[in-house]
C-alpha positions in Angstrom: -13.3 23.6 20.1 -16.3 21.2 19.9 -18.9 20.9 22.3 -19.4 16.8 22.7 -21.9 15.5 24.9 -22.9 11.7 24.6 -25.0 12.2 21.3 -22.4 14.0 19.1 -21.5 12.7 16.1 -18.3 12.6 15.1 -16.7 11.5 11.7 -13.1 10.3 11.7 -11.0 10.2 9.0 -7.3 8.1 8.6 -5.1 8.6 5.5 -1.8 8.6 7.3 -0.2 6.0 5.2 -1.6 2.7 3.2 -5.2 2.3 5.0 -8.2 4.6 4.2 -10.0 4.9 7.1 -13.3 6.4 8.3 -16.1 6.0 11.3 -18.6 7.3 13.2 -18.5 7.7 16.7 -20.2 9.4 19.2 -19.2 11.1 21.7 -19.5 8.9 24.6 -17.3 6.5 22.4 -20.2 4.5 21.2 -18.3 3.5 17.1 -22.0 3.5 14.8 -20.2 2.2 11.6 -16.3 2.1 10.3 -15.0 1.3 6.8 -11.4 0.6 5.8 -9.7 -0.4 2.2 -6.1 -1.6 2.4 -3.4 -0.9 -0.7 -1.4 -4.0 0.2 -1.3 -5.9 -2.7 -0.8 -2.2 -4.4 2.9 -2.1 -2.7 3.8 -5.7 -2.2 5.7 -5.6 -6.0 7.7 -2.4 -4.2 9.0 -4.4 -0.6 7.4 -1.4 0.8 4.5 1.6 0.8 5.6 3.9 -2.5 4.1 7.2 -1.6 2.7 8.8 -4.7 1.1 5.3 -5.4 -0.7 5.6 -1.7 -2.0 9.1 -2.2 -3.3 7.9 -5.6 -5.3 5.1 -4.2 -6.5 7.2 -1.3 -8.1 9.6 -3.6 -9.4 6.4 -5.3 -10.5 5.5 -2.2 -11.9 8.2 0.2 -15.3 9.0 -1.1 -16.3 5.6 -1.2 -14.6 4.6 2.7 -16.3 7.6 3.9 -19.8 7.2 2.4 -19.3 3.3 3.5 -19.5 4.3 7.0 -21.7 6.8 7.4 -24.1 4.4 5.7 -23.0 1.1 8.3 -23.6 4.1 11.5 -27.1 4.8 9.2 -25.9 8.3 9.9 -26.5 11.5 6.8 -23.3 13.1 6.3 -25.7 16.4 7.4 -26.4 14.9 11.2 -22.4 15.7 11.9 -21.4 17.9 14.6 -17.9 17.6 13.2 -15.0 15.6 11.4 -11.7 14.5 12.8 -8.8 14.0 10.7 -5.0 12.5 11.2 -2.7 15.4 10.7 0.4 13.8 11.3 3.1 12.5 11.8 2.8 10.1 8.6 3.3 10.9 5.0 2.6 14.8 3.6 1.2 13.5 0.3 -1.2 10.9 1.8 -2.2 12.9 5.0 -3.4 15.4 2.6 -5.9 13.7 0.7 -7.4 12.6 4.2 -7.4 17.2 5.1 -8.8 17.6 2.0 -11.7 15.5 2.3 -12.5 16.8 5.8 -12.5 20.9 4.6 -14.6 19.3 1.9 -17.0 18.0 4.9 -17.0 21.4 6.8 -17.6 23.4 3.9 -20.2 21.2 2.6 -22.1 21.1 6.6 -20.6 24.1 8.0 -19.1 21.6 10.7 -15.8 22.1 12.5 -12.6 19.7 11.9 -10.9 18.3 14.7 -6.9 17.4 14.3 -6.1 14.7 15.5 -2.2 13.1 16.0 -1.9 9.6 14.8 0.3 8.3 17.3 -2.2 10.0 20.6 -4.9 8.4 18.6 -3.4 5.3 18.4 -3.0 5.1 22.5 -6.3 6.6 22.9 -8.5 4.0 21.0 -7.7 2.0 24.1 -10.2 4.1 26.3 -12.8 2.7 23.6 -11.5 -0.8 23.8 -10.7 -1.3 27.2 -13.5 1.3 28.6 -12.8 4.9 30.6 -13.0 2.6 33.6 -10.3 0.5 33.4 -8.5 2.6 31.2 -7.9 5.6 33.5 -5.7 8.3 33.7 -2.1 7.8 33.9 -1.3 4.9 32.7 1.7 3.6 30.0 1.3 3.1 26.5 3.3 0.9 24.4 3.0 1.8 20.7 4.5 -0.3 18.4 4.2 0.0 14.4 6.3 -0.1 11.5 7.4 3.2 11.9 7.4 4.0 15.6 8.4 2.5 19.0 7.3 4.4 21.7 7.0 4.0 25.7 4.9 6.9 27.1 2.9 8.1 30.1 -0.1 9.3 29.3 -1.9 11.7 32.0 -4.4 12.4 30.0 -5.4 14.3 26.3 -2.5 15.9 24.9 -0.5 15.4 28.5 2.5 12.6 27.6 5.7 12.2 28.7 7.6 10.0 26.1 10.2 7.2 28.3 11.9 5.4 25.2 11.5 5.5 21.9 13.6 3.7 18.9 17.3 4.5 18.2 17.0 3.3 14.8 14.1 1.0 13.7 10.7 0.0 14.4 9.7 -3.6 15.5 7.3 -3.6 12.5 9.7 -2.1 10.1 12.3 -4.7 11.5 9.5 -7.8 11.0 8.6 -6.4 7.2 12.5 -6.6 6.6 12.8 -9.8 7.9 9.8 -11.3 6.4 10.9 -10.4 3.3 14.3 -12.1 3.3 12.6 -15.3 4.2 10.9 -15.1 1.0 7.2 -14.6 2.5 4.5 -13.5 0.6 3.9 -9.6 2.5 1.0 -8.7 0.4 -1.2 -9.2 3.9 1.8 -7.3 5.8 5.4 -8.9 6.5 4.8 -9.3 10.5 1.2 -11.6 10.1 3.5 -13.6 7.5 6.4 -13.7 9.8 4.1 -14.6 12.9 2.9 -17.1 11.2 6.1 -19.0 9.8 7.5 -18.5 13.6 5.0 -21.2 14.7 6.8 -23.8 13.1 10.1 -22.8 14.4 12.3 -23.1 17.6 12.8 -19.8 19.2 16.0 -21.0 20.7 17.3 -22.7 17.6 19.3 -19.1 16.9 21.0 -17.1 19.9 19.8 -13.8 18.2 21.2 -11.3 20.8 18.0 -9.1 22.7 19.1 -5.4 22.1 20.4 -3.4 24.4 20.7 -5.2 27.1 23.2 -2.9 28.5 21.5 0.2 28.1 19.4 0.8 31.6 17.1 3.0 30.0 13.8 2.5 28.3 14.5 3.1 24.1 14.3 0.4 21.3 16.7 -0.4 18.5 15.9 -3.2 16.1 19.0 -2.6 13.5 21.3 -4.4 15.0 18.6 -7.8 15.7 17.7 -7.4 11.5 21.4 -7.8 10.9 21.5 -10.4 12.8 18.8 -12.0 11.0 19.7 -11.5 7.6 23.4 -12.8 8.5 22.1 -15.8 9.3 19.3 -16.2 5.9 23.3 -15.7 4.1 24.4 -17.7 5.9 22.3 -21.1 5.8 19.8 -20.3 2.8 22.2 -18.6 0.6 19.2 -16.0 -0.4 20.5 -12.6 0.8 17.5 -10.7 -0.6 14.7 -13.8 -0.5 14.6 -13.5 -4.4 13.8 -17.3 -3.8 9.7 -18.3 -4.0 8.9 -19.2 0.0 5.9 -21.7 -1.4 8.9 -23.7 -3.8 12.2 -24.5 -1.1 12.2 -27.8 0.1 10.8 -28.7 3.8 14.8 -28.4 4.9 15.0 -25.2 4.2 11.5 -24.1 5.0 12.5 -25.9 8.4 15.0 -23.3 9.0 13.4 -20.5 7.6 11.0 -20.9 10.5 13.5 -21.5 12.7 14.8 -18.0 12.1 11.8 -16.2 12.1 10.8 -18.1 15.2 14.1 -16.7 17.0 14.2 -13.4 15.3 10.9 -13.2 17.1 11.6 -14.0 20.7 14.4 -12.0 20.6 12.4 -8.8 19.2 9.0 -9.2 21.8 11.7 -9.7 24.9 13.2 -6.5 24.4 9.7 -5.0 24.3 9.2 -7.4 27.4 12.1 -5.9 29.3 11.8 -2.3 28.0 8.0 -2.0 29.3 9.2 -3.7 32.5 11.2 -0.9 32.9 9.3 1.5 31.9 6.4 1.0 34.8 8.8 1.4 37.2 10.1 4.6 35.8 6.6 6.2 35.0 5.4 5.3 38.8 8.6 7.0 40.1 7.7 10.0 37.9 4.2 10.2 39.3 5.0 10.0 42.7 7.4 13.0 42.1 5.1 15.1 40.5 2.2 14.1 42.7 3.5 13.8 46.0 1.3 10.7 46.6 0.9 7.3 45.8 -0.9 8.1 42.5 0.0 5.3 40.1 -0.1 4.0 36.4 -3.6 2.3 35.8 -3.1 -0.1 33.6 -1.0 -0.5 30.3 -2.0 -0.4 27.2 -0.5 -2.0 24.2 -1.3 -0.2 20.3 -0.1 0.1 16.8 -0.4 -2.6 14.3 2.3 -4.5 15.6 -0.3 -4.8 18.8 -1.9 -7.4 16.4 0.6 -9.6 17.1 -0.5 -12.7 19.3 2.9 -13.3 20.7 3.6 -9.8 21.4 0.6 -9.8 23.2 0.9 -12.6 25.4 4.3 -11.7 26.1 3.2 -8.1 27.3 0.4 -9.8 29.6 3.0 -11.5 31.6 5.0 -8.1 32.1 1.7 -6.8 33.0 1.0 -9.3 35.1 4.2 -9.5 37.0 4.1 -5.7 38.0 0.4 -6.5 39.0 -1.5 -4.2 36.3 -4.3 -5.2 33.9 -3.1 -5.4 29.7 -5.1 -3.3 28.0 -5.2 -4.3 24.2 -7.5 -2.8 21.5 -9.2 -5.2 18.8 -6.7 -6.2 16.0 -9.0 -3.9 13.3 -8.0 -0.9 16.0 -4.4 -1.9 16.2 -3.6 -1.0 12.6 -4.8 2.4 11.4 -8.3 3.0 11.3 -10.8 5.9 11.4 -11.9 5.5 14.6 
């Protein structure tokens, strides 16, 4: 257990997956400094992270991302009251290097470490974000990343009840997929590229079918909507695996590329659209059982990297909106994993 009043420093650490991650924050939730190195380009060549190649650039990385921001918070490594690492879930062999590094901290300043779960993290950044004001206790989280989909109500730290989650795949696994068999350059991430390509498309130009529309309860699949996808790149590109360079087909084709992405993509943010929409209504139901009263959700926040998303965030603002709750939506750095 740490004591934290406002001027406790606290250094977080993030090795969960591709990003190495590290900042200092305080402990009213003031962030000093942050650092971050990405290995995209390092698994682009691979269609996706390769995980002894990860836990190799971590170690690469950490010392460096670590000293990086303590010196941005202009905080000694010796002025920490403690150091907070991701535990899990994520992958063993890259969550490790981040442990290792944090005994390596405590033994070093005789400071405690702080576990911390990457997914609770992920909804909690909000409170920094959006303020401990606005984001009060309960309210709903949407977290949505490349490998989880997840509706929960959060009553407060380590109190969440978990409404949906995905039957199969993740929106930002599903987007990565998708990207790639359009034949997008992913070395930045396959759902930016997508995003980006869907601009210049027709959302309506493909009746890609919205998942489970006849499933009344609040849990994600995004299988079924990549099939669908992919079906249809067979179908009128004739490149099944996107083999083809994106920056050499002909405006035809790139016409219809974007076409699909820009379908694939209103199909995939209205099922987060209608599963949220659902999901408020359960969570207040919920409360008002437990409680007795009219104690209801107080806001809902939206987290993950797939949070990044522009569309995904504008479509989540009119749910918000129609059930008559504020959108609460960390910075895009904050979104994707991070130290803070």
């Amino acid at each position: 257990t740490v004591a934290v009043d406002a001027d406790t420093l606290i250094l977080g650490i993030e090795t969960s997956c591709d990003d190495t991650g590290a900042a200092v924050v305080t402990g009213d939730g003031r962030v000093l400094g942050e650092a971050k190195t990405s290995q995209d380009a390092i698994h682009a060549p691979w269609g996706g992270v390769v995980p002894n190649l990860a836990q190799e650039a971590h170690k690469a990385a950490i010392d460096d991302v670590v000293t990086t921001a303590l010196r941005n918070a202009g905080v000694d490594a010796s002025r920490l009251d403690a150091v907070a690492v991701t535990v899990g879930p994520g992958l063993s062999m890259c969550l490790r290097v981040g442990v290792v590094a944090a005994q390596d901290l405590s033994a070093a300043h005789k400071i405690p470490i702080v576990p911390v779960h990457h997914m609770e993290a992920h909804g909690l950044v909000a409170r920094l974000a959006g303020g401990t004001e606005l984001v009060r206790f309960p309210f709903l989280a949407l977290l949505v990343s490349g490998g989880h989909n997840q509706l929960i109500l959060t009553r407060g730290v380590g109190d969440h009840v978990i409404l949906g989650s995905t039957l199969d795949d993740a929106l930002g696994e599903a987007y990565d997929k998708t990207a790639r068999l359009l034949g997008l350059d992913v070395g930045g991430g396959g759902g930016p590229a997508l995003e980006r390509l869907a601009r210049e498309g027709n959302p309506r130009a493909y009746a890609f079918p919205v998942p489970l529309r006849k499933k009344k309860n609040c849990d994600f699949s995004y299988a079924g909507l990549k099939t669908a996808a992919r079906l249809a790149v067979e179908r009128d590109l004739g490149v099944p695996d996107g083999d083809a360079a994106f920056t050499t087909i002909d405006k035809a084709k790139r016409k219809i590329r974007a076409d699909i992405a820009a379908s694939f993509q209103a199909a995939a943010v209205k099922h987060l659209e209608e599963r949220t929409r659902r999901a408020v209504g359960w969570a207040n139901d919920a409360l008002a059982e437990e409680s007795g009263d009219a104690r209801t959700l107080s806001c809902v926040v939206v987290a993950g990297g797939v949070a990044a998303n522009e569309s995904v965030r504008e479509s989540l603002a009119r749910v918000a909106a129609e059930v008559g709750l504020p959108l609460v939506t960390p910075p895009p750095r904050w979104c994707t994993d991070n130290g803070v």
